[in-house]
C-alpha positions in Angstrom: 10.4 -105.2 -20.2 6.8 -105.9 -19.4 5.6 -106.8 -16.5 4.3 -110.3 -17.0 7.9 -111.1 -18.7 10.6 -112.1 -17.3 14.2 -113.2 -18.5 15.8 -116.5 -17.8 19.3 -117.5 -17.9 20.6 -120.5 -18.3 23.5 -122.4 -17.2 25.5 -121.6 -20.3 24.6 -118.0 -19.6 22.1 -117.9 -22.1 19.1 -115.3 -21.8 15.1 -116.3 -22.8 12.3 -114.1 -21.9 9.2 -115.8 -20.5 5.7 -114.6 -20.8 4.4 -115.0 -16.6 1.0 -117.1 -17.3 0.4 -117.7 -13.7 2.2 -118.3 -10.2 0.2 -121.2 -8.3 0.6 -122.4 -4.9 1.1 -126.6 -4.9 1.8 -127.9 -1.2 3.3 -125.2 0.3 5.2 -124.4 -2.1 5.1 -121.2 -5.3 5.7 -122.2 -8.8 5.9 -119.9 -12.0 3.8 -121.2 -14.9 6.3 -119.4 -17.9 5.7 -119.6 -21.2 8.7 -118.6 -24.4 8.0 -114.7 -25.6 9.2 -115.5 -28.8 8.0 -119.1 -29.3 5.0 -120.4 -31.8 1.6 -121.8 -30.8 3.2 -125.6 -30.8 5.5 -124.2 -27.6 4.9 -125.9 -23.9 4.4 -124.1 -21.3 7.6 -124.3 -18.5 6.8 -124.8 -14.9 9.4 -123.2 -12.5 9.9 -124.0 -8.3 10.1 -120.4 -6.9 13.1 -121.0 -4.7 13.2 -117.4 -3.5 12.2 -114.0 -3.9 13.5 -110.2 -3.4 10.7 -107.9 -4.0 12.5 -105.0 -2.9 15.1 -106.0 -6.2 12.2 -106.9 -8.1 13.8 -110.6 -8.7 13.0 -114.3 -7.8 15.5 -117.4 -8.5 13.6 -120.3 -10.0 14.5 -123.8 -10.2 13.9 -126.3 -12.9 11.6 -129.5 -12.0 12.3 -133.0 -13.1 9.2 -134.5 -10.8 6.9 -135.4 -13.7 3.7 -135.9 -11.1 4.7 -132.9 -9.6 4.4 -130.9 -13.0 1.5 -132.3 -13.9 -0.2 -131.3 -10.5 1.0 -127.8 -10.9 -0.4 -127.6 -14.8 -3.5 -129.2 -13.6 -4.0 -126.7 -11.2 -3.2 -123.3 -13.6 -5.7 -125.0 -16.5 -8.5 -125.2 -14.0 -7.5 -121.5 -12.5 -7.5 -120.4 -15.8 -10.1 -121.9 -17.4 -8.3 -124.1 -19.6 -10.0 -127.6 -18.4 
């Protein structure tokens, strides 16, 4: 596995690998800007709460985001960081 990919699963225990665009900081808090490995061009990026973090296991849990001002903030921020905008 790359480094800037990560795999996901879901509830159903259900695996997806995510292409890591970006991790940006929103009011104190991290979120993970993901977008599907294998998906086409007409894909949307996912934006992730980092809920917490083991860097000595290499792995983060992530926590989906139903807030849609909140996701907007967060994509407005990694367009302009990235220079999407």
């Amino acid at each position: 596995m790359e480094e800037d990919r990560i795999v996901l699963t879901d509830e159903s225990g259900q695996e997806t690998e995510f292409e890591l665009l970006d991790l940006v900081e929103y009011q104190g808090e991290e979120y993970a800007v993901l977008y599907p490995a294998e998906a086409g061009e007409e894909e949307l990026v996912h934006i992730l709460r980092v809920v917490s973090e083991d860097l000595d296991e290499e792995e983060a849990r992530y926590e989906g985001l139903e807030d849609e001002e909140l996701i907007q903030a967060v994509y407005k921020i990694f367009r302009r960081r990235n220079g999407l905008s």
